[in-house]
C-alpha positions as CSV (number, residue, x, y, z in Angstrom):
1,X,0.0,0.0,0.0
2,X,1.6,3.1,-1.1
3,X,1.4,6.0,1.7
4,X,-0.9,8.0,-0.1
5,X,-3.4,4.9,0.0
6,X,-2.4,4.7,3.9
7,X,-3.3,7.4,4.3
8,X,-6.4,8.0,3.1
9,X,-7.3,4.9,4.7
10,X,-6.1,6.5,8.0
11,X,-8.2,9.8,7.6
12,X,-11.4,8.2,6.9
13,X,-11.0,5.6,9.5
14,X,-10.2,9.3,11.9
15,X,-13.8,10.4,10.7
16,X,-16.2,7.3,11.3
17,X,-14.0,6.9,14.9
18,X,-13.9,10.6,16.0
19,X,-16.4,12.4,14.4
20,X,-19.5,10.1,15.0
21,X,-18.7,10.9,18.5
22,X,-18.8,14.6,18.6
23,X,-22.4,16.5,19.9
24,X,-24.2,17.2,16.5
25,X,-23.8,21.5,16.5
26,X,-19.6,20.8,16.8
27,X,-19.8,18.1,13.9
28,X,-21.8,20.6,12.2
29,X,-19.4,23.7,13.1
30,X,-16.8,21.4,11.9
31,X,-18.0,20.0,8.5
32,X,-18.9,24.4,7.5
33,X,-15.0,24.8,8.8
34,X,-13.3,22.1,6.5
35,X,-15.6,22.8,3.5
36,X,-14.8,26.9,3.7
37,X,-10.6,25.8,3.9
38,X,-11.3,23.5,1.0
39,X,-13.2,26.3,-1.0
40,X,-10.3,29.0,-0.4
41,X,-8.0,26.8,-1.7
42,X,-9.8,26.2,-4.7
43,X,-7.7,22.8,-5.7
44,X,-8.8,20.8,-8.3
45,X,-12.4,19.3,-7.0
46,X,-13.5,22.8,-6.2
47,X,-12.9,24.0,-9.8
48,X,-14.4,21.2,-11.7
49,X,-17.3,21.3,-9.3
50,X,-17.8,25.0,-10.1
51,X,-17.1,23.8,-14.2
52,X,-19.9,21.7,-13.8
53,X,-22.0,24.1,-12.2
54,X,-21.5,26.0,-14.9
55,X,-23.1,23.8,-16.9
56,X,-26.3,23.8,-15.2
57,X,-26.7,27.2,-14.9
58,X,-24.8,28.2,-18.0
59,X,-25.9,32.4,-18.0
60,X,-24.3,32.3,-14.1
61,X,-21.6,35.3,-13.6
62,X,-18.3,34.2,-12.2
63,X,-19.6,35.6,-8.8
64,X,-22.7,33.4,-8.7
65,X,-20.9,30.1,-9.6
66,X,-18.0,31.0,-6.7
67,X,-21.1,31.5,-4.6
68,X,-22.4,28.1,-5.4
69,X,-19.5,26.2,-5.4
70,X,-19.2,27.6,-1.8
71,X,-21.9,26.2,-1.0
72,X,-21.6,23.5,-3.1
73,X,-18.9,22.4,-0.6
74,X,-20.6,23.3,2.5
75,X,-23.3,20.5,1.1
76,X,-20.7,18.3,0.5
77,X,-19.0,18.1,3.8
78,X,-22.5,17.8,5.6
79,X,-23.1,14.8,3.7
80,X,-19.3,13.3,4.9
81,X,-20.2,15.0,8.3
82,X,-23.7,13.3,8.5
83,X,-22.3,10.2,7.3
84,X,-19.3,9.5,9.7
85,X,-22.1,10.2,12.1
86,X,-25.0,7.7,11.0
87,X,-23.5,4.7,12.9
88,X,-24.3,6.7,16.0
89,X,-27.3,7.9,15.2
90,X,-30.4,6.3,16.7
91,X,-33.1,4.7,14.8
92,X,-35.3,7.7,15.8
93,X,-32.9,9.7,14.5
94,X,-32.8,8.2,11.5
95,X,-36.5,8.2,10.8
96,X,-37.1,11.6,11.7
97,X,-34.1,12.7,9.3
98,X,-35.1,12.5,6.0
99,X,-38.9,13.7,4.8
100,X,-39.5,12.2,1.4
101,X,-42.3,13.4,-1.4
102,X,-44.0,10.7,-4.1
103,X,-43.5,7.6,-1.1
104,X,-46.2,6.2,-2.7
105,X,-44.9,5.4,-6.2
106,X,-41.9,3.3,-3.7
107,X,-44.7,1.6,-1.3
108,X,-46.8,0.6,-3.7
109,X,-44.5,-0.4,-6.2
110,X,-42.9,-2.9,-3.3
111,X,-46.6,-4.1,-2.7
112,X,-46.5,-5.0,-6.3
113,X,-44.2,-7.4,-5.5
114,X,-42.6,-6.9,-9.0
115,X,-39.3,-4.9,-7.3
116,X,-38.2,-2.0,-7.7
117,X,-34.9,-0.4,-8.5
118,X,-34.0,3.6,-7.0
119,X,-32.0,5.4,-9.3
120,X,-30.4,8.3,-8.0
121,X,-28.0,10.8,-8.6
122,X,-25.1,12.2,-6.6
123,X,-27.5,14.7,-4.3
124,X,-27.4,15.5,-0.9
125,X,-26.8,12.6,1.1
126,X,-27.9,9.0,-0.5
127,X,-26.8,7.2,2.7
128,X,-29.0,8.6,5.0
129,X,-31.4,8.3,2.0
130,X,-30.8,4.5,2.3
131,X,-30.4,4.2,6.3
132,X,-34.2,5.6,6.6
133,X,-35.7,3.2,4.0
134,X,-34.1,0.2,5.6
135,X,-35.4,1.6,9.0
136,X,-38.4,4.0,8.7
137,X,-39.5,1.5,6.0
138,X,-38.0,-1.8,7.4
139,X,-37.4,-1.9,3.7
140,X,-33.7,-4.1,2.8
141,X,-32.0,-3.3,-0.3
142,X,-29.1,-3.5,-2.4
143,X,-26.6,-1.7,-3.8
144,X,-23.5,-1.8,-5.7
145,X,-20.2,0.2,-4.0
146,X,-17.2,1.4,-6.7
147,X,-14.2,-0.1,-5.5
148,X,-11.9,1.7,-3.9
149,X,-8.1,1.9,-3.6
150,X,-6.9,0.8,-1.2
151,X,-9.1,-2.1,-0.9
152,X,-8.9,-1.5,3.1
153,X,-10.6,1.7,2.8
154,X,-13.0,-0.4,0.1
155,X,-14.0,-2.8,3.1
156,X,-14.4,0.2,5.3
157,X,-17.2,1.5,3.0
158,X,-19.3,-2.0,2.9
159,X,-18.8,-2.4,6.4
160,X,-20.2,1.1,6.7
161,X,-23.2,0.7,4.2
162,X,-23.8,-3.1,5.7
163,X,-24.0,-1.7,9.1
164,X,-27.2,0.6,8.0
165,X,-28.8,-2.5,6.6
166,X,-27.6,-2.6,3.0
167,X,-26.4,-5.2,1.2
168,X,-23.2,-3.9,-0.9
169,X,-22.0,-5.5,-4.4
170,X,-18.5,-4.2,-5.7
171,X,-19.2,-2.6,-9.4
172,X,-16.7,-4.7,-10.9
173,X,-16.8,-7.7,-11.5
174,X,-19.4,-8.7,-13.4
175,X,-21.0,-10.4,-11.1
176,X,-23.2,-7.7,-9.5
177,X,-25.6,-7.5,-12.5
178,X,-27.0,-11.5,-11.9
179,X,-27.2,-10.5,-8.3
180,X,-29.7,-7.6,-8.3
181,X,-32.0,-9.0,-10.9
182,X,-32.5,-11.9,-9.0
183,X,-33.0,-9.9,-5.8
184,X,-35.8,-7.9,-8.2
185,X,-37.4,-11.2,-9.6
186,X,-37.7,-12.1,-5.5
187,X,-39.3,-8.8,-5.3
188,X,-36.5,-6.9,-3.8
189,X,-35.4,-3.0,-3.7
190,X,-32.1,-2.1,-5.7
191,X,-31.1,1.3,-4.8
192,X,-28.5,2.6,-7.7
193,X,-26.4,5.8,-8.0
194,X,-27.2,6.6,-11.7
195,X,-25.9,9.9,-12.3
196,X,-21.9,8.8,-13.4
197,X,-20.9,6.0,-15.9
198,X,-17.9,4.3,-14.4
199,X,-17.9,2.0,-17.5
200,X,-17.4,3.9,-20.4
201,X,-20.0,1.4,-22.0
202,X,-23.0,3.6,-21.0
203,X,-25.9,5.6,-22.9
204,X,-25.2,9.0,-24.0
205,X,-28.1,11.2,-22.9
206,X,-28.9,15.3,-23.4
207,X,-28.0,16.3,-20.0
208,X,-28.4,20.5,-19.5
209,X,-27.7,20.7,-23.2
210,X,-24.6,19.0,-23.8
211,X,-23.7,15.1,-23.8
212,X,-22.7,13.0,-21.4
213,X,-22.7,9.5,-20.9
214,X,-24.8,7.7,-18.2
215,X,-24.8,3.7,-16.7
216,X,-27.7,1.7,-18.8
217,X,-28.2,-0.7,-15.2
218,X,-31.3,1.0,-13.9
219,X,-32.7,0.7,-17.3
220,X,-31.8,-3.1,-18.1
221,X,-32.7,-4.3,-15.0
222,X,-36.3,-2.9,-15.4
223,X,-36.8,-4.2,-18.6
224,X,-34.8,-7.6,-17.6
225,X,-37.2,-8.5,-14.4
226,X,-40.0,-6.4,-15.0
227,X,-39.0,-4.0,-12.0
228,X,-40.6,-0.5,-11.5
229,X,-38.2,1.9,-12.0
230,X,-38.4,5.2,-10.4
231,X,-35.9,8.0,-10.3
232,X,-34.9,9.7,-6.5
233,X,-33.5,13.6,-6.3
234,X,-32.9,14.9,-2.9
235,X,-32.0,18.0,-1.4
236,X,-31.2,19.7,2.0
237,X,-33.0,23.1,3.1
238,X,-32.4,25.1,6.6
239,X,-33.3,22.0,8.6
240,X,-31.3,19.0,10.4
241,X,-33.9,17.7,8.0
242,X,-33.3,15.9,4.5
243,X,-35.9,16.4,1.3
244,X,-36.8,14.1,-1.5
245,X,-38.7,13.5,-4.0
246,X,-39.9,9.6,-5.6
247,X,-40.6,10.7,-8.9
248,X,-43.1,8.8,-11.0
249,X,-42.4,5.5,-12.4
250,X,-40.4,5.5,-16.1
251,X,-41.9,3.1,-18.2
252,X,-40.2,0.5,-20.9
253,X,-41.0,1.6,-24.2
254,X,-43.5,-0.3,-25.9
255,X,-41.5,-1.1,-29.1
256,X,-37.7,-1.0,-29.8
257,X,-34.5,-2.7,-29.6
258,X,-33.8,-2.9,-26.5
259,X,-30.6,-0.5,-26.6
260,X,-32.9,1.9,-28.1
261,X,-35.4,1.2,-25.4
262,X,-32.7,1.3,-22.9
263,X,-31.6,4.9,-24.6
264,X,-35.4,5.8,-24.1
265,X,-35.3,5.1,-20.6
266,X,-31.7,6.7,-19.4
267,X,-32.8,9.7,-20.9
268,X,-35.9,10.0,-18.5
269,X,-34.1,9.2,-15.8
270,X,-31.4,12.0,-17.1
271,X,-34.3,14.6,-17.2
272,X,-35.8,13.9,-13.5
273,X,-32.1,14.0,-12.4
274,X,-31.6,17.1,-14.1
275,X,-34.7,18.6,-12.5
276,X,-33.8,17.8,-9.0
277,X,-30.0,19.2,-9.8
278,X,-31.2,22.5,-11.4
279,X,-33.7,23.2,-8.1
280,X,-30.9,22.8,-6.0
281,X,-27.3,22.7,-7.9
282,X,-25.5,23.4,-4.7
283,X,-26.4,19.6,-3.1
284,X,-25.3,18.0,-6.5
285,X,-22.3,16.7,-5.4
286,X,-19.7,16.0,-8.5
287,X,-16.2,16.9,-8.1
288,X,-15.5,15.0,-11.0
289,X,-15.8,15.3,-15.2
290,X,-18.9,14.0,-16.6
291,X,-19.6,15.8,-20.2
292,X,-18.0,14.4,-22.9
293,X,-16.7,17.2,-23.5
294,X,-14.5,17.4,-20.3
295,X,-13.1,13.4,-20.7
296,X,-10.1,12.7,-22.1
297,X,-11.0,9.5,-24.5
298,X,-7.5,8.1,-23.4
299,X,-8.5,7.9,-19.6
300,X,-12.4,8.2,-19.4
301,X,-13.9,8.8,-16.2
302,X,-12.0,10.9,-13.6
């Protein structure tokens, strides 16, 4: 393990030991402390998250998007803050945390029994997203994790994620696929972060005017085993409280191949992401390219 893997390893395994043990308003205080440092220092995440905020809200001045990318980090370090901090949490806690709109397309769609797959994009804070449905809803999922180097701070994720109730795939593989449309054919819930191809072997979609290129799962699965699919966007406010929204159900084409169905069908889940990120740009939390425009073809994602 080189020591920039070590660590890395070592500062995250600092957070979910330390910080999940400081009184709420300090972890708070703290999180607003870190994320204003980061911002100042403007390093590479902080530009390309403003680049990308540009994007969104392409007629922004230079003030505005410096603005938002403030806050932009201030969102992101609540949602590291929060998460060191879940494991401690109580399940009231965790119920009372997160106030979602459209529950019923997800209820009913689980009374179905057909499944149903959550496809969300990087927004506030998915985790807490996840801990309240496997305890407000006494709802099990699962999910697939993007592995991570080093593979100790990899195991530290699952771990973390399996300790709120999920069950974690690794994205690579290939054996992650099999494994969530059976849980859907058993008439299971598959929560996916949609937003990111990690592939390079996804759909290219229209995405605030430009292209970029998003993971076909949610879509193949739903057509595969018959699943609902419904797309997630959440948001924080004021409050100690999270927002969401269930949007309503997309629906498999009725004729097609099914790569143009699955085209169909990312690019609706492209548009209710893109809703959710243009309400509230500042919780969208991608420090990282996503337009084709932005990847180098040699490297893809980074």
């Amino acid at each position: 393990m080189s020591a920039a893997d070590r660590f890395a390893d070592a500062l995250y395994g600092l957070g979910w030991s330390t910080v999940k043990k400081l009184p709420e308003p300090v972890a708070v205080r703290l999180g607003r402390t870190i994320a204003d440092a980061a911002w100042k220092r403007r390093g590479k995440g902080v530009r390309r998250l403003e680049a990308n905020y540009a994007r969104v809200m392409p007629g922004a001045s230079p003030e505005r998007l410096a603005e938002l990318s403030r806050a932009g980090m201030r969102s992101y370090l609540r949602y590291w803050m929060e998460s060191f901090r879940l494991p401690a949490w109580s399940a009231e806690r965790v119920r009372t945390g997160f106030e979602p709109k459209g529950l019923h397309h997800l209820t009913e769609g689980l009374d179905s029994g057909r499944g149903v797959v959550l496809a969300l994009p990087h927004l506030a804070n998915w985790d807490l997203a996840g801990a309240w449905v496997t305890t407000k809803l006494e709802t099990p999922f699962t999910t697939v994790a993007e592995r991570l180097k080093p593979e100790s701070l990899y195991d530290r994720f699952v771990a973390y994620r399996e300790g709120l109730g999920m069950e974690v795939l690794p994205h690579s593989g290939g054996a992650a696929f099999g494994t969530l449309a059976r849980r859907l054919r058993d008439g299971g819930l598959v929560c996916l972060v949609a937003d990111r191809d990690l592939s390079a072997s996804g759909a290219e979609v229209d995405f605030f005017g430009e292209r970029a290129r998003m993971p076909v799962g949610p879509a193949l699965l739903a057509q595969q085993t018959g699943a609902l699919l419904l797309p997630v966007t959440l948001w924080y406010d004021d409050s100690p409280v999270m927002k969401g929204r269930v949007h309503p159900p997309i629906e498999v084409p009725a004729s097609g191949t099914r790569a143009e169905k699955t085209s169909v069908m990312t690019q609706a889940l492209a548009d209710a992401f893109a809703t959710g990120i243009a309400a509230h740009p500042e919780d969208w939390h991608m420090l990282q390219r996503l337009w084709l425009a932005d990847l180098d073809p040699a490297k893809g994602p980074s």
